[in-house]
C-alpha positions as CSV (number, residue, x, y, z in Angstrom):
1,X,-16.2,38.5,-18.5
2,X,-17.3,38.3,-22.4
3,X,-13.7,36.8,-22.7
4,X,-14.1,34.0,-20.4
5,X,-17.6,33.0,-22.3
6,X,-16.0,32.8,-25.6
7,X,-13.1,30.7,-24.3
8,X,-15.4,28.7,-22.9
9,X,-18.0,28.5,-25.7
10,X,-15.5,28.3,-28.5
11,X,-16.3,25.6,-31.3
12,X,-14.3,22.7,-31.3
13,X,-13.3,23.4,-34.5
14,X,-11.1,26.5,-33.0
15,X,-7.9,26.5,-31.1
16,X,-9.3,26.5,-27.4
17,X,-5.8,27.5,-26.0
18,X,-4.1,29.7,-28.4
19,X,-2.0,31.4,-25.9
20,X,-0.9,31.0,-21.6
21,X,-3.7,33.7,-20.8
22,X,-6.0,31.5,-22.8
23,X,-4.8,28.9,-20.6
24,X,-5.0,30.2,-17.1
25,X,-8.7,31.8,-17.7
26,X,-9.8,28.5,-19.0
27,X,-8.7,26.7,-15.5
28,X,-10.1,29.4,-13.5
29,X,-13.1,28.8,-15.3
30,X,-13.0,25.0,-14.1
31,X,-12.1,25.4,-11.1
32,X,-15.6,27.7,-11.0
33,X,-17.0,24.5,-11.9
34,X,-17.8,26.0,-15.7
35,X,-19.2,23.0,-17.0
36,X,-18.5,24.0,-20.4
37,X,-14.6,24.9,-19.9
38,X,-14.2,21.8,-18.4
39,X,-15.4,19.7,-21.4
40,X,-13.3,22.0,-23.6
41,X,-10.1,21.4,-21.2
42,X,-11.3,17.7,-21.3
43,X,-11.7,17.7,-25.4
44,X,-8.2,19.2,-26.0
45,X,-5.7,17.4,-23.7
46,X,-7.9,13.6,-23.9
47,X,-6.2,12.5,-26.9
48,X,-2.4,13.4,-25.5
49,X,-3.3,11.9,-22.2
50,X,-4.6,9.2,-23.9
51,X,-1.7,8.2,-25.9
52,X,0.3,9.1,-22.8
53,X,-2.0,6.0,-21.0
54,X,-2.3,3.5,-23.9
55,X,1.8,3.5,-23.7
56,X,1.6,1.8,-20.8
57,X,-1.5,0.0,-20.6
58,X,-3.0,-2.3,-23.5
59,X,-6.7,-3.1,-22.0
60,X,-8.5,0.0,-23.9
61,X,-11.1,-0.4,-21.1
62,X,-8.5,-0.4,-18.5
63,X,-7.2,2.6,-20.2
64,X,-10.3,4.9,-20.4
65,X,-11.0,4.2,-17.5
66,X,-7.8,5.5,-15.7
67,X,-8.3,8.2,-18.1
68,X,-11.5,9.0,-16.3
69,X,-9.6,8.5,-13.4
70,X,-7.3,11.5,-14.4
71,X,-9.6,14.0,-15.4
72,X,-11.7,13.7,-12.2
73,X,-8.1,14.1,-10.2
74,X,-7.1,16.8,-12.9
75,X,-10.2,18.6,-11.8
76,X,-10.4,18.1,-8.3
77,X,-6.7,18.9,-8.0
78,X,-6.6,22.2,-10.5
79,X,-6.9,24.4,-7.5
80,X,-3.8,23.5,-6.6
81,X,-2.1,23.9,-9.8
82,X,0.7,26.8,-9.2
83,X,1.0,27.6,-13.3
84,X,4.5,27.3,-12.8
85,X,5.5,24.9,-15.3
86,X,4.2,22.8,-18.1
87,X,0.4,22.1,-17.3
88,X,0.6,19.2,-19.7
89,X,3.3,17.8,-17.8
90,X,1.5,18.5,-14.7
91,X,-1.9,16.6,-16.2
92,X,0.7,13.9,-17.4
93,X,2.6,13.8,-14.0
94,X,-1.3,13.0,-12.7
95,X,-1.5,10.2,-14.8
96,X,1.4,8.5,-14.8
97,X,0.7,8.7,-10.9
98,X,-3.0,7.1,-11.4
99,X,-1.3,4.5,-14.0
100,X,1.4,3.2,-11.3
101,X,-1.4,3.2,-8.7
102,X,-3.7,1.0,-10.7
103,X,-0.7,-1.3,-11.3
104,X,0.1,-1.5,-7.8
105,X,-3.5,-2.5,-6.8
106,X,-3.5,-5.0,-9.4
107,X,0.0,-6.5,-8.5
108,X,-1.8,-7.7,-5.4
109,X,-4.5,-10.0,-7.3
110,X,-1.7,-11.5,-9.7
111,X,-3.5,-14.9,-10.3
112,X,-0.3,-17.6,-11.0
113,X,-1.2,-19.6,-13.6
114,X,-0.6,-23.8,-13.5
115,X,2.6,-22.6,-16.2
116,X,4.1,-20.4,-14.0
117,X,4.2,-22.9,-10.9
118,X,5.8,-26.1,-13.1
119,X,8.5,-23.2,-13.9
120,X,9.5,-22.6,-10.4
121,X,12.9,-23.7,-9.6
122,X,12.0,-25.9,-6.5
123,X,15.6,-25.4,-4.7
124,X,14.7,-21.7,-4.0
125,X,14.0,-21.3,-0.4
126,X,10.6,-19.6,0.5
């Protein structure tokens, strides 16, 4: 157990994840709901998943917020994580999910704007 504790207790000034076995004790630790692994799981893949996010979304408060999104799906989902696989892609996989969703929602409120009506060509059929 002492190696689980300093995984999850490590300073962020130290690799968290230095090798796979570091990895998969870390998740189990979140899964246990390990408050600590989680925020060190949290503070070493944010900034990727960020970049991943910002890619496709310019708001940054639309972004951090899907990123929040992702994390709490990351977490609730890491049960099911097989550790077959990248687990970055599989975090990134979750976002770009969480990104299309939020675009899809938001595709439904698309306000038209008084520009985009005088642009219609009025002999297409409805």
């Amino acid at each position: 157990m002492a190696k689980v504790e300093n995984i999850a207790e490590r300073n962020q000034s130290q690799p968290v994840i230095s090798d796979s076995n570091d990895l998969m004790v870390l998740i189990r630790e979140c899964i246990a709901n390990n408050r600590t692994a989680q925020k060190n799981l949290y503070d070493t893949y944010s900034p990727a998943l960020f970049g991943t996010i910002r890619r496709y979304v310019n708001d940054m408060n639309v972004a951090k917020e899907i990123l929040n999104d992702t994390f709490f799906r990351i977490f609730s989902k890491l049960p099911q994580y097989s550790f077959e696989g990248a687990f970055e892609g599989w975090m990134r996989k979750i976002a770009v999910n969480i990104i299309s969703d939020h675009f899809r929602r938001n595709a439904k409120h698309h306000v038209i704007s008084d520009k985009e009506v005088e642009t219609v060509d009025p002999n297409i059929d409805n």
